[in-house]
Steps between C-alpha positions, in 0.01 A plus 500: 500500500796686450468758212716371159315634242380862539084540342450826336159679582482454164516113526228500756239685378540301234428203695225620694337571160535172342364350867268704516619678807431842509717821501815415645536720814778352705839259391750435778769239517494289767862460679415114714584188303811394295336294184276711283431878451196623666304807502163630717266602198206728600269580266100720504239380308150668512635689800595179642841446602661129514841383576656259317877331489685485193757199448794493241639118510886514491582143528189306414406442159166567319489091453552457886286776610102359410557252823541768736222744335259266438574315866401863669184501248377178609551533881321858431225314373497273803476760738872493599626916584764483242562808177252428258681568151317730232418422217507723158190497272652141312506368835856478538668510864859474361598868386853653342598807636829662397603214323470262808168283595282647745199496721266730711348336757256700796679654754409370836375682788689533832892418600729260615558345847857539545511399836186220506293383825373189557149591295689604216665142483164394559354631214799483226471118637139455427533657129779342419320164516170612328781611237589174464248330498333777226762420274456135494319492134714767340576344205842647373811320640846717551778367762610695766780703329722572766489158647726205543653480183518891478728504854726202361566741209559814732691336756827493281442857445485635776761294697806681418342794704457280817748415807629178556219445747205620266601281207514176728138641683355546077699167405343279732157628524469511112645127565191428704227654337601260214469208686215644665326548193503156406338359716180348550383675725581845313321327191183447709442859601201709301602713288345778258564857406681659798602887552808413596623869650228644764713662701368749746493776218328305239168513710272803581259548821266779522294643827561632836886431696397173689175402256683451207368297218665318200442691181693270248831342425692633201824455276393147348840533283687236688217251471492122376398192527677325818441346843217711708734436790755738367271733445436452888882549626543763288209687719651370784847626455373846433179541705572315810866617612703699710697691214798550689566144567270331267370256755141465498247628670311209691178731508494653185637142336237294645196761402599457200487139461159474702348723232638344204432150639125557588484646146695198313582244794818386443646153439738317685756476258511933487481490900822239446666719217427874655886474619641406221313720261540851796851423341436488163342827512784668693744339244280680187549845639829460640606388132302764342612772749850421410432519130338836515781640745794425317342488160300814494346649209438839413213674598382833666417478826605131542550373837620118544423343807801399751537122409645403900151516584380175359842379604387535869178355444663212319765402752222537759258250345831273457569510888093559630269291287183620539163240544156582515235293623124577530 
């Protein structure tokens, strides 16, 4: 959501015309995020105004990018709070913009939780299942890009930037994840379309400090097709920690779980696996992390995030596995 290709005013009102929009009143790039260029859109129509949020695609291709708009269509459709893509008058939710694809989606309403209570674990809990279990007849397939073979790729990469004691730490956990992922218990776990990176600033709440309420999760453009348990420890290592240690939070954790359980009870083999996979998802990030800190792109206003974060959480769920039980 960092800002690599600057949009004229130009560009959008051009935009909002062929959507359909309305008079283009408002364009600001937005600074969070490290993948994609972003802008708030705000446009009036009939003296109403809307806000919208304009995505450029920097990475993704136009042949990878129908999974992830169509996946936030049809959870839209199922009642899920997630963007709702617009469509142009040949129905088309795919869209070119300065020579890159491109969507607008509905901006939604309230903020993030930086610093989440138990009832916002609650809640992101509770949605996350109904997410998953909403997207259980999409029909399109796509694999979760930046998963298991995506970190054996990056690992190399990255490695000559790492300490003695990171490389072993990244050597022997991409080692287990593996052999992990061979098993038979791993190959037993539901799967479906998963969205892979809802971190604390990828969902919105809206209402009074204390009475907040879930307004929608956002930035589908990590999704894929993988284990629903993943999807689970990636919450988990985000939502449900202390941030300076990266040990989790036995209240916040276990609210979490509750919700999502009563929502989609879980089986035994994900209560069996949860340690194994809180790992995986600390491995992702770390790997990513590293990628994006020591092979930056260009970009105004781009901000990478301090890989030793997921570091900490991954040596943590090394020396603490964490088990929940109902």
């Amino acid at each position: 959501m960092a800002v690599f290709t600057e949009v004229s005013a130009e560009a959008a009102a051009a935009l909002a015309d062929q959507l359909g929009l309305g008079t283009v009143t408002g364009l600001k790039g937005i600074t969070s995020g490290i993948e994609n260029t972003n802008y708030f859109l705000t446009t009036e129509r009939d003296g109403d105004t809307s806000q919208w949020v304009l995505t450029l695609f920097e990475r993704l291709t136009a042949e990878q990018l129908p999974f992830y708009l169509h996946l936030m269509k049809h959870l839209a459709q199922r009642g899920i709070p997630v963007p709702d893509p617009q469509a142009d008058a040949q129905g088309e939710i795919l869209l070119h913009v300065c020579g890159k694809p491109a969507a607008v989606v509905n901006r939604l309403a309230g903020s993030h939780q930086l610093a989440p209570a138990v009832w916002h674990c609650q809640q992101v809990g509770d949605m996350l299942a109904r997410m998953h279990l909403a997207g259980q007849d999409y029909p399109r397939q796509q694999p979760n890009l930046r998963g298991l073979a995506w970190w054996a790729d990056t690992v190399p990469v990255v490695r000559p930037h790492l300490t003695a004691a990171q490389a072993e730490l990244i050597d022997t956990e991409l080692a287990f994840q593996q052999a992990h992922a061979h098993s038979p218990a791993f190959d037993r776990l539901p799967r479906g379309p998963i969205h892979a990176d809802l971190f604390r600033d990828n969902v919105m709440f809206d209402g009074l400090p204390g009475h907040e309420k879930l307004t929608g999760f956002f930035d589908f453009y990590f999704a894929g097709c993988d284990t629903w348990l993943f999807d689970i420890a990636v919450c988990l290592n985000d939502w449900c920690i202390d941030l300076d240690t990266g040990r989790l939070d036995d209240d916040r954790a276990h609210a979490f779980m509750a919700a999502y359980d009563h929502a989609r009870p879980l089986g035994g083999d994900e209560l069996r696996l949860l340690p194994a996979l809180l790992r995986a998802g600390a491995l992702r990030f770390w790997i990513s992390r590293l990628w994006d800190y020591h092979l930056p792109r260009e970009a105004s206003m781009l901000q990478p995030h301090d890989p030793s974060h997921f570091e900490r959480v991954l040596r943590e769920r090394v020396n603490q596995p964490w088990h929940w039980t109902r």
